[in-house]
C-alpha positions as CSV (number, residue, x, y, z in Angstrom):
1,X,-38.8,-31.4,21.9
2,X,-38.7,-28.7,19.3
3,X,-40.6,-28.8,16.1
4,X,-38.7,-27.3,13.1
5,X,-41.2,-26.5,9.7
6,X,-38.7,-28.9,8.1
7,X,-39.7,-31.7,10.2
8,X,-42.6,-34.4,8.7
9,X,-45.5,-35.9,10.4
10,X,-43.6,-39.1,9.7
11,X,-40.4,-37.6,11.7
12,X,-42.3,-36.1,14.6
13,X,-44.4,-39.4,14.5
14,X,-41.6,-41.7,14.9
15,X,-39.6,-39.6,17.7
16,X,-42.8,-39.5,20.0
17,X,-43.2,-42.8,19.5
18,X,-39.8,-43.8,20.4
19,X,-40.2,-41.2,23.5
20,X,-43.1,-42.9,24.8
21,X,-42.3,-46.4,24.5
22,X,-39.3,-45.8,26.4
23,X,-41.4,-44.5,29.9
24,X,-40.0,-47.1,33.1
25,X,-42.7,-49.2,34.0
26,X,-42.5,-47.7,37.1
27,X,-43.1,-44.1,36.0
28,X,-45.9,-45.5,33.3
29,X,-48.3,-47.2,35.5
30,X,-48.0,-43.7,38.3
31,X,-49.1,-41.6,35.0
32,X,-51.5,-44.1,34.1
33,X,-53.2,-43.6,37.5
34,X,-52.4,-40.3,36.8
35,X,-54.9,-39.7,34.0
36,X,-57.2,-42.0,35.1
37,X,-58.1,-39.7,38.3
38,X,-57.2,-36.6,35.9
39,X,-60.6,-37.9,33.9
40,X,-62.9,-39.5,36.8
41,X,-62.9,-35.7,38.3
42,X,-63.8,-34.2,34.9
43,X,-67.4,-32.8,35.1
44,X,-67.6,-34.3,31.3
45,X,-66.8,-38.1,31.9
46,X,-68.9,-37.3,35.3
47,X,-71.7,-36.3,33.1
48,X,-71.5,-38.4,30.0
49,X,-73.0,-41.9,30.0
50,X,-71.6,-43.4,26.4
51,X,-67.6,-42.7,26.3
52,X,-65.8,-44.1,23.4
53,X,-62.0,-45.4,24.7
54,X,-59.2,-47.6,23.6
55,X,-57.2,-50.1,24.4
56,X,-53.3,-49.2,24.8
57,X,-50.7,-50.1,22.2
58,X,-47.8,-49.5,21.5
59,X,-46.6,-47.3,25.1
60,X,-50.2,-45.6,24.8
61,X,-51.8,-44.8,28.6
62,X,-53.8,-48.0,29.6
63,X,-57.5,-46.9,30.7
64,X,-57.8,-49.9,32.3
65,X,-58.2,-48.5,35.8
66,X,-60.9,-46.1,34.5
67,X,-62.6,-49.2,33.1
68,X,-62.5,-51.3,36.3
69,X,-63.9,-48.2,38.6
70,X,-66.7,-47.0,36.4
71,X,-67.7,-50.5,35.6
72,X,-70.5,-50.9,38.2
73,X,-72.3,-47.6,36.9
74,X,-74.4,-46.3,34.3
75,X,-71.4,-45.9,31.9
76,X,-71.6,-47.4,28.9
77,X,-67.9,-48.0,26.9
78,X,-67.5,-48.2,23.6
79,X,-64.3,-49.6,21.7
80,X,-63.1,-48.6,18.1
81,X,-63.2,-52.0,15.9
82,X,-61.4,-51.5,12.4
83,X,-62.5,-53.0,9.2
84,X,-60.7,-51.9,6.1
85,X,-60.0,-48.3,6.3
86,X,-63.6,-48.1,8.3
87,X,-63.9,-47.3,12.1
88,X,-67.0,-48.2,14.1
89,X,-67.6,-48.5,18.2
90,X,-68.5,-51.2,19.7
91,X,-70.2,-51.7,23.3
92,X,-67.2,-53.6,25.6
93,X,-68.4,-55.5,28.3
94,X,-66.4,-57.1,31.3
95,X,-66.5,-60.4,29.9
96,X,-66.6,-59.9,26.1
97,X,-63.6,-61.7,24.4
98,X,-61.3,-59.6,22.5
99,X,-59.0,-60.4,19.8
100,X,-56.1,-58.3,18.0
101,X,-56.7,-57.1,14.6
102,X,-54.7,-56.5,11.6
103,X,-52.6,-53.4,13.6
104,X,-52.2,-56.2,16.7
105,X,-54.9,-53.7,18.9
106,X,-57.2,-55.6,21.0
107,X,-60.6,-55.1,19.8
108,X,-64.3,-56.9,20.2
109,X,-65.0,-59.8,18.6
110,X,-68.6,-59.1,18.9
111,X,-70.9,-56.8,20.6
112,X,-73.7,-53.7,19.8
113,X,-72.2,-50.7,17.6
114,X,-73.2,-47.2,18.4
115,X,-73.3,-44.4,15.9
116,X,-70.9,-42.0,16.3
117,X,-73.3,-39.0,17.0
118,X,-74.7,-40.8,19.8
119,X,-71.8,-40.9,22.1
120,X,-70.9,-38.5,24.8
121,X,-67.4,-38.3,25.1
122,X,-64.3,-40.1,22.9
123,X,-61.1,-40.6,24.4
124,X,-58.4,-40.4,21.8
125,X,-55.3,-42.1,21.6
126,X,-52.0,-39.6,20.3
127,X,-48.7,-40.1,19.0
128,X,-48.1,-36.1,20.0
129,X,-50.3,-33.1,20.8
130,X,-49.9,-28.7,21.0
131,X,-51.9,-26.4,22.7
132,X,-53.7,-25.8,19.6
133,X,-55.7,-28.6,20.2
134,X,-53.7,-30.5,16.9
135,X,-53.4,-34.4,17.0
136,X,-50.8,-36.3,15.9
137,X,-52.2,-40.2,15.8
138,X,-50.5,-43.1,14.3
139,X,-51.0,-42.0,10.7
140,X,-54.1,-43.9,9.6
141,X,-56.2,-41.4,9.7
142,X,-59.6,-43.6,11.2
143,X,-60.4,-40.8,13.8
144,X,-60.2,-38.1,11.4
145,X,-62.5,-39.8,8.8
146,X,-64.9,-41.0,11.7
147,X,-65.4,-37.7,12.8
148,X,-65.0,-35.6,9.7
149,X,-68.3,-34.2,10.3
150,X,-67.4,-32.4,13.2
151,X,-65.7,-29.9,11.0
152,X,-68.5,-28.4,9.6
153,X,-70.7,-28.2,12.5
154,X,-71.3,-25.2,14.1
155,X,-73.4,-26.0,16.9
156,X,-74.7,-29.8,18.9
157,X,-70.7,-30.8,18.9
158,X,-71.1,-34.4,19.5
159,X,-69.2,-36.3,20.6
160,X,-65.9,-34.3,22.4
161,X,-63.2,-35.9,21.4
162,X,-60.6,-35.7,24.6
163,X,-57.1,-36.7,23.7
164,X,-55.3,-39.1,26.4
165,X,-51.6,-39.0,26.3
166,X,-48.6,-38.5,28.6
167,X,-47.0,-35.1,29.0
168,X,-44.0,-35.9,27.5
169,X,-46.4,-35.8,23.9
170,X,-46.6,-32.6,24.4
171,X,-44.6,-30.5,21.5
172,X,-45.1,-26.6,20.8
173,X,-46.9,-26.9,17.0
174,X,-47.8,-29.9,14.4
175,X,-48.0,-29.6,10.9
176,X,-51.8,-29.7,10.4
177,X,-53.8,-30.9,7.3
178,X,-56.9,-29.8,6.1
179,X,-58.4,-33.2,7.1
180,X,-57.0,-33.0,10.7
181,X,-59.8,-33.1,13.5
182,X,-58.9,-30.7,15.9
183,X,-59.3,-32.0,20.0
184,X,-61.4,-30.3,22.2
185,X,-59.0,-30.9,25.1
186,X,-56.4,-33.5,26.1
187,X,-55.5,-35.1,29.4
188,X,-52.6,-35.8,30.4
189,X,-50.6,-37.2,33.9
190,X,-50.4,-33.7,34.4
191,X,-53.0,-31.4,33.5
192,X,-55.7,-30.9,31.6
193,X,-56.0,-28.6,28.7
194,X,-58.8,-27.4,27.1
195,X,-59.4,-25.9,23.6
């Protein structure tokens, strides 16, 4: 897809959107299993022991392979739970209920919240990435306030925030705002980029 200057978030938004929710079921769960082995081979998920994640909406890759293999180890996964225009994580266990909230994402109902600067490694949902290492989300802007912080550091950059998408999210530039966290890589079904 090319990216004209003219374009708006909102346009590029809605047209990667579309894009993705249209993958085969067939073709979706091959590059769900896909990223999933992509991101157990990573020395970073390898090494990190609290990993943020979410749960797929809307023609998002589901991570729920990755959940049922690391289960059994020392992992510890976090989910976001929204409140308002607030974003917290929230230890996820096997057998913890969820419910949807206000967006219709499945989230916690309860559970142990861990401070952002205590996590290893966040997996980020996208609406659309570049090789910049520019994110594109669903235009709430919860993972950019969460992790506003991260713009001003120069060193201890915790956590990385690794966006999880499908290669077809790819595009060659985003408009960027000066409240945009950039990634420090993405995986997708195909590769890996770092940035």
């Amino acid at each position: 897809m090319s990216i004209t200057s003219k374009q708006t978030k909102h346009e590029i938004r809605r047209r990667l959107r579309k894009k993705r929710r249209a993958l085969p079921a067939a073709e979706r769960r091959r590059a769900d299993n896909a990223i999933c082995r992509q991101l157990l081979r990573l020395p970073v998920f390898r090494r990190a022991e609290k990993i943020a994640l979410f749960h797929a909406f809307d023609g998002e890759p589901s991570l729920a392979e990755l959940i049922n293999f690391c289960e059994a180890g020392s992992k510890q996964f976090f989910i976001p739970v929204i409140h308002n225009r607030n974003m917290r994580f929230v230890q996820v266990r096997d057998k913890d209920k969820l419910r949807p909230n206000a967006f219709g994402i499945a989230e916690p109902v309860r559970g142990v919240s861990c401070s952002t600067r205590l996590l290893d490694l966040v997996l980020v949902p996208l609406v659309g990435f570049d090789r910049a290492g520019n994110r594109l989300g669903m235009g709430g802007g919860f993972y950019d306030r969460r992790f506003a912080y991260l713009k001003t550091r120069s060193t201890f950059r915790r956590p990385k925030l690794l966006g999880v998408a499908y290669n077809i999210q790819e595009v060659p530039q985003l408009p960027v705002e000066s409240w945009d966290i950039p990634l420090w890589g993405v995986v997708t079904d195909r590769a890996v980029h770092f940035f």
